[in-house]
N, C-alpha and C positions, 0 to 999 in steps of 0.2 A: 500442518506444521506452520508455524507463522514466522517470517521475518523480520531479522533486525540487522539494520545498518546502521556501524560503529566507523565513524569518522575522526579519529584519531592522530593527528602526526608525528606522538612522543608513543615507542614502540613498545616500551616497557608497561605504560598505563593504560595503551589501548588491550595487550594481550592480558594486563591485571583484570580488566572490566569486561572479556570476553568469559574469561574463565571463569568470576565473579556470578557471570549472568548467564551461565550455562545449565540448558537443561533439555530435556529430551523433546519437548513438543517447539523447541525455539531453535531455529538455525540461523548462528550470525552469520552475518559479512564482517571482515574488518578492514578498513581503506585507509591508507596515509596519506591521500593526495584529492585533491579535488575532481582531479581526470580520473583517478583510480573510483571513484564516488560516481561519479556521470554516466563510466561506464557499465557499472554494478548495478546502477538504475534502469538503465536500458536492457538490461536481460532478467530484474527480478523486479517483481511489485513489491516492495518493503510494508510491512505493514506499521513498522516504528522504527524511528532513524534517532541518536544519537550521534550529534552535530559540535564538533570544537567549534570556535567559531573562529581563530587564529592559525593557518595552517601553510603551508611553504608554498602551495603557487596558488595561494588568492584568500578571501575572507568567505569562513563558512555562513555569514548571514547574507552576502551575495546568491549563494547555494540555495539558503531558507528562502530567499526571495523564489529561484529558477523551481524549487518545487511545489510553491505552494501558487505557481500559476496553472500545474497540472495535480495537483494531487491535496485533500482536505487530512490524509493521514496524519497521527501523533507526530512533532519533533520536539526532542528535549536539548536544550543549547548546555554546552560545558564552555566554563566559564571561568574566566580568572576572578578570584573574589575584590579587586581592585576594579574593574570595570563595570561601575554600574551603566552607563550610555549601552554598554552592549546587552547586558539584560533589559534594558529598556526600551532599544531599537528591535532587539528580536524577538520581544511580544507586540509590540507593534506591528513587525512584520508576516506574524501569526503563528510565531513557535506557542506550543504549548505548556511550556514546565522547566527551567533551568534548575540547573546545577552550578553552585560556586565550586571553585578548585580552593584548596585542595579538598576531598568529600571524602565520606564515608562510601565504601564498597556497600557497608548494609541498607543505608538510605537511597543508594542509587538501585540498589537491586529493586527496594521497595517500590518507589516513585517508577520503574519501568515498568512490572508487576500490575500495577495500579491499572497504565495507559494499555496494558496488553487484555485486563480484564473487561477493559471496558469494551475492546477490538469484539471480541469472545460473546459477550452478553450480548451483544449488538446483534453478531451472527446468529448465536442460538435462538433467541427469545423472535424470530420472526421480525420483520425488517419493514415501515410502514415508512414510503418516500413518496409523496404528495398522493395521487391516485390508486396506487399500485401498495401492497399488500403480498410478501414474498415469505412464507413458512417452508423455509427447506427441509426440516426434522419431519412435518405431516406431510410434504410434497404440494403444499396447498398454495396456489397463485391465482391472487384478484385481481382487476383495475374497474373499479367504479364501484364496487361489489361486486363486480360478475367474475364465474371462474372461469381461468385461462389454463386448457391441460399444452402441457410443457411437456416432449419426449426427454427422454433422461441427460441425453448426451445438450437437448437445449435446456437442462435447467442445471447441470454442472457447470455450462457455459455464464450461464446468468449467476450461479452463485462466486461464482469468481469474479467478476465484474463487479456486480455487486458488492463485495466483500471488499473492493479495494477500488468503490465508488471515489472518483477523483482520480486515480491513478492510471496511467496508459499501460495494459499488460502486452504485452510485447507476442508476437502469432508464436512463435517457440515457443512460448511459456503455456500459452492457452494449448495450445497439441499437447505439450508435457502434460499438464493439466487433466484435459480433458479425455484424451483417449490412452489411460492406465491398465489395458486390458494385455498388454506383453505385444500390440502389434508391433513389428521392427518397421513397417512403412506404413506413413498415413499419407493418404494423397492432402496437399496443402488446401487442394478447390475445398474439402471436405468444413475445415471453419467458415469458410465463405460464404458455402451453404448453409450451415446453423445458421451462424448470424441474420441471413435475409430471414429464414422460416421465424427467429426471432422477433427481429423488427418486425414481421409483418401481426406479429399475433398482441405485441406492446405497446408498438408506435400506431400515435394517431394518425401521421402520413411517413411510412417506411423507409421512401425514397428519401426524404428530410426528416431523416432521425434528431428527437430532442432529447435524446439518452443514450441511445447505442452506439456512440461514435466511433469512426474511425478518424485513427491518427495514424495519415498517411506515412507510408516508410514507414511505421514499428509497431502497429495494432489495432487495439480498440480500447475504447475506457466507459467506462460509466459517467455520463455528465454531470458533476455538481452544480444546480440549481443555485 
């Protein structure tokens, strides 16, 4: 199921655009505050963020800036249609795709649609990031052309990662994640362990990972190059 964060602080247009763009393989968030946004980041990897960029305790292209130093994921800025500097500051600062206000529900569906297909195809179609070669549908994993066998539980680990290469997923969400078999306790050491057997079969020096990173205090991420 893929995530979206709706950044909204007018209560009425953000539950129109939730409802709007509701459907079964998509589960929003919806945030009216920037602290409420920050903290929804930290316990989910969003895979598309819809971003006001004017909201009651700060400016949402301050936000675009704090996540595009951890994370390469879609963002679509909403926009007042009088502000052009802010559509032009926050493609500069690497949003993706704006929206003027007032919009169409159908074009916004669309234009979200668009960036979530492209999430999708990405994943499906086998995933080539400099050396490395990741087919999670054949289970098939290279670096260099050579193949790398991956135990299951480390190649769930890697396609999560992966999947939301740039973004820090937080150790809760990777356990969530990774161990869906009904256990009520997973011991914590348990990711710790994947991740090293990881590194050591990926990285070219394990100990100094240039991809597997941890983000002390809240997980790991996959490093964008």
């Amino acid at each position: 199921m893929q995530q979206l964060l709706i950044l909204e602080d007018d209560i009425a247009l953000g539950k129109g655009i939730q409802l709007a763009l509701q459907q079964q393989s998509l589960h929003i968030t919806l945030c009216r505050t920037l602290a409420e946004a920050r903290k929804a980041c930290e316990e989910t990897a969003f895979d598309l963020m819809l971003l006001d960029v004017n909201l009651p305790d700060g400016n949402g292209l301050a936000f675009l800036t704090e996540m595009r130093k951890m994370s390469r994921r879609p963002i679509i800025l909403l926009t007042a249609n009088d502000m052009e500097m802010d559509i032009v500051t926050g493609l500069e600062l690497g949003a993706d795709d704006y929206i003027t206000k007032p919009f169409s529900l159908a074009v916004l569906r669309a234009r979200v649609n668009t960036q979530l297909r492209r999430i999708a195809d990405d994943a499906s179609s086998g995933i080539q990031i400099d050396a490395f070669h990741f087919d999670f549908e054949r289970m098939e994993f290279t670096k260099q052309g050579r193949q790398i066998e991956l135990s299951k539980t480390e190649q769930k680990l890697l396609r999560v990662l992966v999947n939301n290469r740039g973004n820090t997923v937080t150790r809760a969400d990777l356990v969530d994640r990774i161990w869906t078999d009904g256990a009520e306790y997973v011991d914590e050491n348990a990711l710790s362990v994947t991740m090293k057997r990881l590194r050591n079969k990926l990285e070219d020096n394990p100990s100094k990972p240039a991809y597997l990173k941890t983000i002390y205090g809240l997980g790991y991420a996959w490093e964008v190059k």
